[in-house]
N, C-alpha and C positions, 0 to 999 in steps of 0.2 A: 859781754857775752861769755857763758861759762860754758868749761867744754862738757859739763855733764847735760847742759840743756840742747846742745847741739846731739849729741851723743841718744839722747831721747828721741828726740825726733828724727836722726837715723834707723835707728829702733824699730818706734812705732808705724812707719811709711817704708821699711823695707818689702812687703807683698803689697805694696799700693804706686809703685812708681814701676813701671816692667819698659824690659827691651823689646824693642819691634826689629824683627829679621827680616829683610823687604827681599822678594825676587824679583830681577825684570828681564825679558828674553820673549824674542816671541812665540820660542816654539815650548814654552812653560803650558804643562796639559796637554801636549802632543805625543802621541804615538808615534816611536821613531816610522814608522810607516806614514803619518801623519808630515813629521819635520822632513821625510825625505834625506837628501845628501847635504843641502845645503838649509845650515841650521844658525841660527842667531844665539852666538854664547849667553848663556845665564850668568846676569849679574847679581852681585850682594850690594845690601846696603843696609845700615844701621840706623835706629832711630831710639825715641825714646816717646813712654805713652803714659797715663794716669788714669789709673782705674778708678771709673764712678759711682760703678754699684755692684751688688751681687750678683748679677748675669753675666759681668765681662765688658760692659760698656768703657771703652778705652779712650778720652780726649789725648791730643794730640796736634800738632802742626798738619795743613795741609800739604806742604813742599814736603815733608818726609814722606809722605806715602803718594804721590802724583803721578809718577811711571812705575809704580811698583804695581806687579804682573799677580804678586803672593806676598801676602801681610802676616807674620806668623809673631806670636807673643811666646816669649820667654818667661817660664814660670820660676816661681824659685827654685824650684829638684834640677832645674837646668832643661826641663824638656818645652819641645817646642807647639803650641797651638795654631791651627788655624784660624783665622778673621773671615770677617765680614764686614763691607765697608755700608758703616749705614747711611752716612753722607759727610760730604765737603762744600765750604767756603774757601776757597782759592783767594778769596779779598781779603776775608779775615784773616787765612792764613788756619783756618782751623779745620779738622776732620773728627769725625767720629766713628770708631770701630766694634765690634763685638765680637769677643774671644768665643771660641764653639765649646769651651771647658773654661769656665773660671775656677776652676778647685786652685785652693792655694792664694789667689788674688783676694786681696783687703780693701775696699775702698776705701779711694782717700777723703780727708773733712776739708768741705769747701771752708775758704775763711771770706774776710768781708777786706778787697785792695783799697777800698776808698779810705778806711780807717787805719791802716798802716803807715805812718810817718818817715817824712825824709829821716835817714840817719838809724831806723832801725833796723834790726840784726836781724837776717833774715838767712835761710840753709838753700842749697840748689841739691837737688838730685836728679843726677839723668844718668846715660848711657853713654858716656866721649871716647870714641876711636873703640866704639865695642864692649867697654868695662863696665859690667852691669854695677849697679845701685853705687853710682860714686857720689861721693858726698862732698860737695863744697860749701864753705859759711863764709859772710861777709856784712854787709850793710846794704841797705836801699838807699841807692846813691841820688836819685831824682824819681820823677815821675810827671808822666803828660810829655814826655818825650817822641816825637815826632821823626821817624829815620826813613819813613816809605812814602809812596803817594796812597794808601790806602785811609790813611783819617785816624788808626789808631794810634792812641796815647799809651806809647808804651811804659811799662816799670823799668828804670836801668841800675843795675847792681854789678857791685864789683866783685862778688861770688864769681869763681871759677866756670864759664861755659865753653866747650870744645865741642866738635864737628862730633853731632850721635847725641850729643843733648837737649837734642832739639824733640821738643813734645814732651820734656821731661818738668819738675815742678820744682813751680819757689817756694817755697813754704818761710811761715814765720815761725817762733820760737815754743810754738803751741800746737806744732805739726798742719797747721790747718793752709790748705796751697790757696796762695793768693796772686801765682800768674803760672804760665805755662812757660818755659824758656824756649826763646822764635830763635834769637839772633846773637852774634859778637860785632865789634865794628874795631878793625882794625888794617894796617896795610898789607901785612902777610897773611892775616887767614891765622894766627894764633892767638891764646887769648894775651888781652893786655891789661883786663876791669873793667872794660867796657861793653859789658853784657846787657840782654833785654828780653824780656818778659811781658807777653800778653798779660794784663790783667785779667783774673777771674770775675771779676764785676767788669763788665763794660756793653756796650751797647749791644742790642739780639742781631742776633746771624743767623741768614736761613741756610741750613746745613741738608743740600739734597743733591 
Protein backbone atom coordinates (compact mmCIF):
# COMPACT_ATOMS: atom_id res chain seq x y z
CA UNK A 1 0.00 0.00 0.00
CA UNK A 2 1.43 3.36 -0.96
CA UNK A 3 0.75 6.45 0.87
CA UNK A 4 -0.05 8.39 -2.31
CA UNK A 5 -2.93 5.97 -3.03
CA UNK A 6 -4.38 6.22 0.37
CA UNK A 7 -3.86 9.97 0.17
CA UNK A 8 -6.14 9.84 -3.06
CA UNK A 9 -8.81 8.30 -1.89
CA UNK A 10 -8.87 10.70 1.09
CA UNK A 11 -9.00 13.29 -1.32
CA UNK A 12 -11.39 12.11 -3.69
CA UNK A 13 -14.37 10.89 -0.65
CA UNK A 14 -13.59 13.87 1.53
CA UNK A 15 -17.43 15.61 0.51
CA UNK A 16 -18.83 11.93 0.17
CA UNK A 17 -18.38 10.60 3.65
CA UNK A 18 -20.14 13.44 6.33
CA UNK A 19 -20.86 13.56 10.04
CA UNK A 20 -24.30 13.14 11.44
CA UNK A 21 -25.02 15.37 14.60
CA UNK A 22 -27.99 13.36 16.23
CA UNK A 23 -30.35 15.12 18.96
CA UNK A 24 -32.44 13.32 21.53
CA UNK A 25 -34.79 15.01 24.27
CA UNK A 26 -38.15 14.98 24.33
CA UNK A 27 -38.96 18.29 24.67
CA UNK A 28 -36.69 18.79 21.07
CA UNK A 29 -39.51 21.13 18.91
CA UNK A 30 -41.20 22.42 21.93
CA UNK A 31 -42.03 25.64 22.96
CA UNK A 32 -40.81 26.40 26.25
CA UNK A 33 -44.59 26.97 26.89
CA UNK A 34 -44.88 23.49 25.39
CA UNK A 35 -41.69 21.74 27.70
CA UNK A 36 -43.35 23.43 30.71
CA UNK A 37 -41.07 23.35 34.02
CA UNK A 38 -40.12 20.02 33.72
CA UNK A 39 -38.12 19.38 30.64
CA UNK A 40 -36.03 16.21 29.42
CA UNK A 41 -32.22 17.49 28.69
CA UNK A 42 -31.10 17.34 25.06
CA UNK A 43 -28.68 14.89 24.13
CA UNK A 44 -25.83 14.88 21.47
CA UNK A 45 -24.60 12.03 19.61
CA UNK A 46 -22.28 11.53 16.72
CA UNK A 47 -22.38 9.31 13.87
CA UNK A 48 -21.04 9.03 10.53
CA UNK A 49 -23.08 8.70 6.98
CA UNK A 50 -22.25 8.20 3.10
CA UNK A 51 -23.68 10.22 0.61
CA UNK A 52 -25.35 8.32 -2.50
CA UNK A 53 -26.39 10.82 -4.80
CA UNK A 54 -26.97 14.30 -5.72
CA UNK A 55 -30.08 15.05 -3.57
CA UNK A 56 -28.55 14.26 -0.18
CA UNK A 57 -29.43 10.52 0.23
CA UNK A 58 -27.21 9.53 3.13
CA UNK A 59 -26.65 5.48 3.90
CA UNK A 60 -25.69 4.95 7.27
CA UNK A 61 -26.13 2.46 10.41
CA UNK A 62 -29.49 2.04 11.98
CA UNK A 63 -28.17 2.13 15.78
CA UNK A 64 -26.68 5.61 15.09
CA UNK A 65 -29.79 7.34 14.25
CA UNK A 66 -32.51 4.97 16.57
CA UNK A 67 -33.45 7.49 19.40
CA UNK A 68 -32.16 10.51 17.75
CA UNK A 69 -35.24 13.16 18.12
CA UNK A 70 -32.89 15.56 15.05
CA UNK A 71 -30.52 13.99 12.47
CA UNK A 72 -28.40 17.12 11.12
CA UNK A 73 -25.40 16.55 8.50
CA UNK A 74 -22.24 18.32 8.56
CA UNK A 75 -21.11 19.76 5.34
CA UNK A 76 -17.83 20.54 4.68
CA UNK A 77 -17.81 24.79 5.32
CA UNK A 78 -18.52 23.08 8.90
CA UNK A 79 -22.43 24.11 8.81
CA UNK A 80 -25.07 22.01 9.88
CA UNK A 81 -28.24 20.49 7.65
CA UNK A 82 -31.25 19.11 8.41
CA UNK A 83 -32.58 15.35 7.61
CA UNK A 84 -35.09 13.39 6.69
CA UNK A 85 -35.44 9.99 7.76
CA UNK A 86 -36.50 8.00 4.78
CA UNK A 87 -36.38 4.59 6.34
CA UNK A 88 -34.74 1.90 8.63
CA UNK A 89 -33.73 -1.68 8.85
CA UNK A 90 -33.13 -2.29 12.58
CA UNK A 91 -32.01 -6.09 11.26
CA UNK A 92 -29.76 -4.94 8.88
CA UNK A 93 -28.70 -2.40 11.00
CA UNK A 94 -29.11 0.10 8.08
CA UNK A 95 -31.01 3.47 7.69
CA UNK A 96 -31.42 5.93 4.96
CA UNK A 97 -31.52 9.80 5.16
CA UNK A 98 -32.04 12.77 3.07
CA UNK A 99 -30.05 16.04 3.78
CA UNK A 100 -32.63 19.17 2.97
CA UNK A 101 -29.25 20.96 1.21
CA UNK A 102 -26.94 18.75 -0.39
CA UNK A 103 -24.62 21.74 -1.81
CA UNK A 104 -21.20 20.67 -1.01
CA UNK A 105 -21.83 16.69 -0.77
CA UNK A 106 -20.18 14.39 -3.47
CA UNK A 107 -21.51 11.00 -3.88
CA UNK A 108 -19.73 8.29 -3.20
CA UNK A 109 -18.80 5.24 -5.98
CA UNK A 110 -20.39 2.04 -5.00
CA UNK A 111 -17.73 -0.64 -5.56
CA UNK A 112 -18.46 -4.47 -5.92
CA UNK A 113 -17.45 -6.39 -1.84
CA UNK A 114 -17.70 -9.87 -3.43
CA UNK A 115 -14.57 -9.18 -5.52
CA UNK A 116 -12.28 -7.73 -2.96
CA UNK A 117 -9.88 -10.32 -1.62
CA UNK A 118 -8.68 -11.35 1.86
CA UNK A 119 -5.44 -9.39 2.49
CA UNK A 120 -6.44 -6.31 0.37
CA UNK A 121 -5.65 -2.74 1.23
CA UNK A 122 -8.52 -1.23 2.02
CA UNK A 123 -9.01 2.91 3.58
CA UNK A 124 -11.95 3.49 6.49
CA UNK A 125 -13.40 7.03 6.80
CA UNK A 126 -15.71 7.90 9.30
CA UNK A 127 -16.31 10.48 12.16
CA UNK A 128 -14.59 8.72 15.82
CA UNK A 129 -15.25 10.73 19.06
CA UNK A 130 -16.67 13.72 16.62
CA UNK A 131 -13.41 14.12 14.16
CA UNK A 132 -14.83 14.67 10.84
CA UNK A 133 -13.45 12.89 7.68
CA UNK A 134 -10.57 10.67 9.69
CA UNK A 135 -8.87 8.45 7.75
CA UNK A 136 -7.59 5.08 8.62
CA UNK A 137 -5.82 2.34 6.12
CA UNK A 138 -5.24 -1.26 6.76
CA UNK A 139 -6.06 -4.69 5.16
CA UNK A 140 -9.33 -6.87 4.62
CA UNK A 141 -8.68 -9.07 7.27
CA UNK A 142 -11.54 -11.77 6.57
CA UNK A 143 -15.03 -11.80 5.40
CA UNK A 144 -18.47 -13.77 6.00
CA UNK A 145 -17.70 -12.99 9.43
CA UNK A 146 -20.67 -13.68 11.65
CA UNK A 147 -20.77 -11.44 15.18
CA UNK A 148 -24.75 -10.91 15.55
CA UNK A 149 -27.88 -13.06 15.31
CA UNK A 150 -28.96 -11.03 12.34
CA UNK A 151 -27.51 -13.39 9.22
CA UNK A 152 -25.07 -10.87 7.96
CA UNK A 153 -21.68 -11.63 6.72
CA UNK A 154 -19.78 -9.05 7.76
CA UNK A 155 -16.22 -7.50 6.21
CA UNK A 156 -13.58 -7.56 9.14
CA UNK A 157 -10.64 -5.24 8.82
CA UNK A 158 -7.87 -4.09 10.95
CA UNK A 159 -8.37 -0.30 9.70
CA UNK A 160 -8.77 1.86 12.61
CA UNK A 161 -12.73 2.00 13.89
CA UNK A 162 -13.94 4.16 17.06
CA UNK A 163 -17.34 5.13 18.67
CA UNK A 164 -18.84 7.97 15.62
CA UNK A 165 -17.58 5.77 12.84
CA UNK A 166 -20.14 4.06 12.59
CA UNK A 167 -22.28 4.58 9.12
CA UNK A 168 -18.94 5.87 7.98
CA UNK A 169 -17.20 3.85 4.69
CA UNK A 170 -14.70 1.24 3.72
CA UNK A 171 -13.42 2.06 0.69
CA UNK A 172 -10.79 0.09 -1.52
CA UNK A 173 -7.79 1.74 -3.04
CA UNK A 174 -9.89 2.99 -6.04
CA UNK A 175 -12.17 5.12 -3.56
CA UNK A 176 -15.11 3.05 -4.50
CA UNK A 177 -17.00 1.97 -0.77
CA UNK A 178 -17.40 -1.65 -0.46
CA UNK A 179 -18.97 -1.72 3.22
CA UNK A 180 -20.41 0.63 5.61
CA UNK A 181 -18.40 0.50 9.24
CA UNK A 182 -21.20 -1.19 11.93
CA UNK A 183 -18.92 -2.35 14.69
CA UNK A 184 -15.36 -2.99 16.77
CA UNK A 185 -15.16 -6.08 19.00
CA UNK A 186 -13.20 -5.68 21.88
CA UNK A 187 -13.25 -5.96 25.82
CA UNK A 188 -12.97 -2.16 26.54
CA UNK A 189 -14.91 -0.51 23.85
CA UNK A 190 -11.30 0.53 22.13
CA UNK A 191 -10.06 -0.20 19.05
CA UNK A 192 -7.75 -3.37 19.00
CA UNK A 193 -8.08 -4.42 14.61
CA UNK A 194 -10.81 -5.96 15.17
CA UNK A 195 -13.21 -3.94 13.21
CA UNK A 196 -16.51 -4.69 10.82
CA UNK A 197 -18.12 -3.58 7.99
CA UNK A 198 -21.62 -4.30 6.33
CA UNK A 199 -20.82 -5.24 3.04
CA UNK A 200 -22.05 -3.03 0.13
CA UNK A 201 -23.23 -6.06 -1.90
CA UNK A 202 -25.24 -8.20 0.30
CA UNK A 203 -28.59 -9.34 0.49
CA UNK A 204 -32.10 -6.49 -0.11
CA UNK A 205 -33.40 -4.86 2.99
CA UNK A 206 -36.59 -3.44 3.17
CA UNK A 207 -35.82 0.13 4.48
CA UNK A 208 -39.38 1.65 5.88
Amino acid sequence: MTTDAVSRVASDRQHSVVLLHLLTGASLGQSPAQRGLLTEPVREGIGSGIVLDNRGLILTNAHVIESAGEIHVRRPDGTDVATTLVGSDPEADLALLRALDATGLTPAVLGDSDRVSVGSYVVAIGSPLGLHHTVTAGVLSARGRQIDTTGVEFLQTDAAVNPGSSGGALLDLSGRVIGVLTALMSSGGENVGLNFAIPIITKSYRLD
